[in-house]
N, C-alpha and C positions, 0 to 999 in steps of 0.2 A: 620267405625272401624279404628284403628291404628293395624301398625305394632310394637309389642314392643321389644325393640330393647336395648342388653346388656351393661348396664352400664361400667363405668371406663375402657375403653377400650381404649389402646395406636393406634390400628386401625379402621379408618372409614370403609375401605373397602380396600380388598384385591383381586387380582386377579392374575390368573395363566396365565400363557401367551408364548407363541414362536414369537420374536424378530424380525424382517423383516426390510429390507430397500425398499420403492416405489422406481421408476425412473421415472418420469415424463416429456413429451415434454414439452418445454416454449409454450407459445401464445397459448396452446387449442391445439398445433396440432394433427396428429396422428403419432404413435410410428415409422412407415417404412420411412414416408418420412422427420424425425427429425434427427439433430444430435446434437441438443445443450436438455442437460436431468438436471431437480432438482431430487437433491436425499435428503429422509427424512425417519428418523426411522419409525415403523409401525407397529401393530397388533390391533385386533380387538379389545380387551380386553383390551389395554391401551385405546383406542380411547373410549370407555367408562369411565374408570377408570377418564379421564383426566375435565371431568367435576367437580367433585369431587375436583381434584387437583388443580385446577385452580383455584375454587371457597372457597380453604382455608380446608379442612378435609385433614387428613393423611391417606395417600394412599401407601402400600405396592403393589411391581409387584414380580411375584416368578413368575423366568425365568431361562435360564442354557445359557452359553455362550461360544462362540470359545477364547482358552486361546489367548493373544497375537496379536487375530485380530483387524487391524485398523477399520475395521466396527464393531468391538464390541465394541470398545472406544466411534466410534460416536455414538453409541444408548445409550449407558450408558451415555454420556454426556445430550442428548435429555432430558433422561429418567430423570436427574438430572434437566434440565432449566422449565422441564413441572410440578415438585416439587412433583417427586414419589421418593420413598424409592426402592432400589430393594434388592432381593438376591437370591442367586443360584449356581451353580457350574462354573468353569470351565473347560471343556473340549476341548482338546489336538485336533486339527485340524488331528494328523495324517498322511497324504500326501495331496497334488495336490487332490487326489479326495476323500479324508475325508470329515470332518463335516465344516459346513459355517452356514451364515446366510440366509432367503429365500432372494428373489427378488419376488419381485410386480411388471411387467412394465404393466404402465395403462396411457393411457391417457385421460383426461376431457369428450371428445366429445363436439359438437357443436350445435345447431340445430337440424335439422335433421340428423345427423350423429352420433349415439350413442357412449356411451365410449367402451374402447377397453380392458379387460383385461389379459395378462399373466401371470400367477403364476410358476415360476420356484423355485421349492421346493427340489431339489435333493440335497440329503446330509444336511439337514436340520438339524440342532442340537437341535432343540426343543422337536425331536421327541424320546428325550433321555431322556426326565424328566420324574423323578422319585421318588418315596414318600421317599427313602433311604438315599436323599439328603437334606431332611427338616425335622427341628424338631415341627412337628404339634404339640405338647404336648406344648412343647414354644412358637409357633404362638398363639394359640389359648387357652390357657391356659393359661403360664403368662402372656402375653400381652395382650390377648383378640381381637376380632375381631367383628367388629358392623354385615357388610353382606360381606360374598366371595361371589364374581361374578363367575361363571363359564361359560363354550363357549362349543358347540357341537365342535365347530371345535379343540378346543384341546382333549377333550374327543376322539376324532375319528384319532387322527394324528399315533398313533403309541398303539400297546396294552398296553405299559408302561406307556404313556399317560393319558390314559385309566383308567387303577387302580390308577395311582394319584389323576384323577378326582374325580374315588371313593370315595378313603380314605379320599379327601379333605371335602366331604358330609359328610362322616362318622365324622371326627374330628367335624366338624363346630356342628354337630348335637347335638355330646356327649356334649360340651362344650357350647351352649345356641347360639349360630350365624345364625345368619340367612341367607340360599343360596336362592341366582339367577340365576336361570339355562336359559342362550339363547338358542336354540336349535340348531341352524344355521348349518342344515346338507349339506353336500356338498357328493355328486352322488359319484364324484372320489375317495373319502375316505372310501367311504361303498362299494366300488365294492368288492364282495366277503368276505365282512365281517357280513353281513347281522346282524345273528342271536346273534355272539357276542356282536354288537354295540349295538343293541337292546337292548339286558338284561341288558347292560350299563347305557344305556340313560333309559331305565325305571324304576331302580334303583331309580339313582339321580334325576328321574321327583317323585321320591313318596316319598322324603323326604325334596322337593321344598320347599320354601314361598312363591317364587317368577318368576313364569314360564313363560315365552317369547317366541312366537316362530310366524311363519307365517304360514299359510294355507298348503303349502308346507312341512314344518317342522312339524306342529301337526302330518300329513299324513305317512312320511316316517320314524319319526324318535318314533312316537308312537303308529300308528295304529291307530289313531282315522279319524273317515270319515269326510271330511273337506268340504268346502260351496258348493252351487249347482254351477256346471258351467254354464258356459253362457258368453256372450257378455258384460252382465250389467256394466254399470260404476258401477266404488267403491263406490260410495257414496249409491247408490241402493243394493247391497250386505249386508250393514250392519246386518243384520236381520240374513243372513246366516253365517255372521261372527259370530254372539251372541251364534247362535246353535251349530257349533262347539264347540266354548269355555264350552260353557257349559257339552257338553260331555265330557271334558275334566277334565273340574274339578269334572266331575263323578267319572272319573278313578284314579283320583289323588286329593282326598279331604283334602291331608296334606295342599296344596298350597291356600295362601288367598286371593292372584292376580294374575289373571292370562293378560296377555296384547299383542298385537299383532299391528304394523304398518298398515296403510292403504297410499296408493302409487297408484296414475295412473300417467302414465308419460304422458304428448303432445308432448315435445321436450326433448333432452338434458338439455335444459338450463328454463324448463316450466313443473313443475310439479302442480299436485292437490296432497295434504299432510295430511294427516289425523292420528289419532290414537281409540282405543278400552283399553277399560282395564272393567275389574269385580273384584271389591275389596267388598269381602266377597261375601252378595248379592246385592250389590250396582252398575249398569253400569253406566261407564263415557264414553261417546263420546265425539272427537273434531271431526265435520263436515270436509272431505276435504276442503281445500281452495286452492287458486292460493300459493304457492311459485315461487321466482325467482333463480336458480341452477345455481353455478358457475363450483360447481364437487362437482354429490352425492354421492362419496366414502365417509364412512364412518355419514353417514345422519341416518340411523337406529340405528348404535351404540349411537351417540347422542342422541339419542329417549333414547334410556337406559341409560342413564348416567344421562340424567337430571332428569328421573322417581326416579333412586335411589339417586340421590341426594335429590330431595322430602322427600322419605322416612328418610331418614338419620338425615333430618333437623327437624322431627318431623310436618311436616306442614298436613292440613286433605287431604283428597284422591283426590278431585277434581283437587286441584294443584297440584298432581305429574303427571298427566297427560298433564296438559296445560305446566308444564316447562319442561317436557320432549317431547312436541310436538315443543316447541319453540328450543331449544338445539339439536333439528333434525334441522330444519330450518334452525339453527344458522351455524350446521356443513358445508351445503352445500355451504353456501358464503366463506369458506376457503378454500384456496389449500393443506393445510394438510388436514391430515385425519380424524382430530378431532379440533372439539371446542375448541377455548381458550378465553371464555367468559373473561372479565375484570372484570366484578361486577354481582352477581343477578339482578340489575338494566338492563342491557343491553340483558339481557337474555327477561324478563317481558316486554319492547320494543317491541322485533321481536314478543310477542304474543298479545300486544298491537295493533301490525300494525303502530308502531309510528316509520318510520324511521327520524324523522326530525334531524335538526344539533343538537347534544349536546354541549356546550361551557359551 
């Protein structure tokens, strides 16, 4: 089956997003005992988006920003060289301990030395957006929007958040576009939010196309009973990966693919890589294999960025799977956070297994 996906439309894909800068040790090291750091713009939702943008579709980011700030200029520049459109508010910092942009400090890890991450999120101005700031009747209405991407993690940053996420379901719905819903629940955001996050996320998972999420995320963020546990390598799993999913599109029959990462790590630098998807009643497996990991930050977004790039492109089911298994791969041999494939061609390589010299 095909995804069918609305005509004349000035956007490919859109996506909602809170703004971050990484800080990164040089050489792989870890974060205590470094003091030389790269810093690079950051959210999950662009690191998706950026497959997309890289590889030639129009890509809108709707974000909100500290007025003034030198780190809002560098993400806005970023935002501009990775060939996104953005827009959003500005918002007035306030004092010393108003609103900023987050910090990520992470480092790669090595070997046997996992990566490291901390998220300092205090004063975060993301957690300010708001549907009162965007004219969804003009996003999606004159302009048109092919699929919004959406992220649990914005849905859960703030109640304002929250209802954006909504209303963004709601517009995309009314108006013919087709949503993407990650699930990517994070423990710290739901602590004592339980009940409202929930009616949230199970809202926008029943008006889905395109529902992503992991074992962990089906579980928390929708109540569905996720694989048997056990020891088993992931590649032995599958089976109870299938049966999840499938309960899942029990409870949410709007959604016509549903898909999920498969991931065993051996090292930092040594993973086995896999994916799952169910497009209508059709499963695609890609079998873990060996990848080689330089930093798997942002290796899952990849997974979604190339899936929806697939769809976007009109190509059959089977390959939006293998180019969004390759565009995970691809992500991790970068030190950003996301993919900047140069061609489709280079992308169809990493799933070739053809690293040879291109000249």
């Amino acid at each position: 089956m095909s995804i069918q996906l609305k005509d004349n439309c000035k956007w490919s894909l859109i996506v909602p997003t809170s703004m971050g800068v990484r800080i990164t040790p040089v050489n792989g090291q870890p974060v205590h005992s470094s003091d030389t750091f790269q810093m690079q713009a950051t959210s999950a939702e662009t690191n998706v988006a950026s497959i997309a943008s890289y590889l030639g579709l129009p890509v809108k980011v709707l974000t909100t920003f500290v007025k003034g700030s030198p780190v809002a200029q560098f993400i806005k520049s970023n935002l501009r060289n990775r060939h996104m459109e953005y827009e959003g508010p500005e918002v007035e910092q306030g004092d010393p301990w108003g609103y900023r942009h987050q910090f990520n400090i992470a480092d790669s890890g090595y070997g046997s030395r996992g990566p490291r991450v901390q998220n300092d999120r205090a004063g975060e101005v993301g957690r300010t957006l708001n549907v009162k700031d965007f004219d969804l009747d003009r996003i999606f209405g004159q302009e048109g929007v092919q699929i919004v991407h959406l992220s649990g993690l914005i849905a859960a940053l703030s109640p304002d958040t929250g209802n954006f996420c909504l209303e963004l379901a709601r517009a995309a719905k009314k108006h013919g576009t087709r949503i993407s819903f990650d699930l990517n629940h994070r423990a710290t955001f739901w602590k004592g939010r339980e009940k409202e996050l929930r009616e949230i996320f199970t809202e926008i998972a029943s008006v889905t196309d395109i529902l992503i999420g992991n074992e962990e995320d089906f579980q928390l963020c929708l109540g569905i009973q996720g694989p048997e546990a056990g020891g088993k390598a992931i590649g032995d799993k599958i089976d109870s990966f299938k049966e999840m999913i499938l309960r899942v599109k029990k409870s949410f029959p709007n959604a016509s693919v549903f898909t999920n990462t498969l991931r065993e790590v051996i090292s930092a630098n040594d993973h086995l890589w896999g994916g799952l998807m169910l497009e209508g009643d059709n499963w695609h497996v890609v079998e873990p294999r060996p990848i080689r990991v330089l930093d798997r930050i942002g290796g899952g977004d990849g997974f979604v960025g190339g899936l929806l790039y697939g769809i976007l492109k009109g190509w059959e089911a089977e390959k939006w799977i293998q180019f969004g298994w390759a565009t995970g791969a691809l992500a991790t041999t970068f030190l950003t956070d996301y993919a900047q494939p140069a061609d489709e061609d280079m992308v169809w390589s990493v799933w070739s297994g053809n690293a040879r010299v291109k000249r």
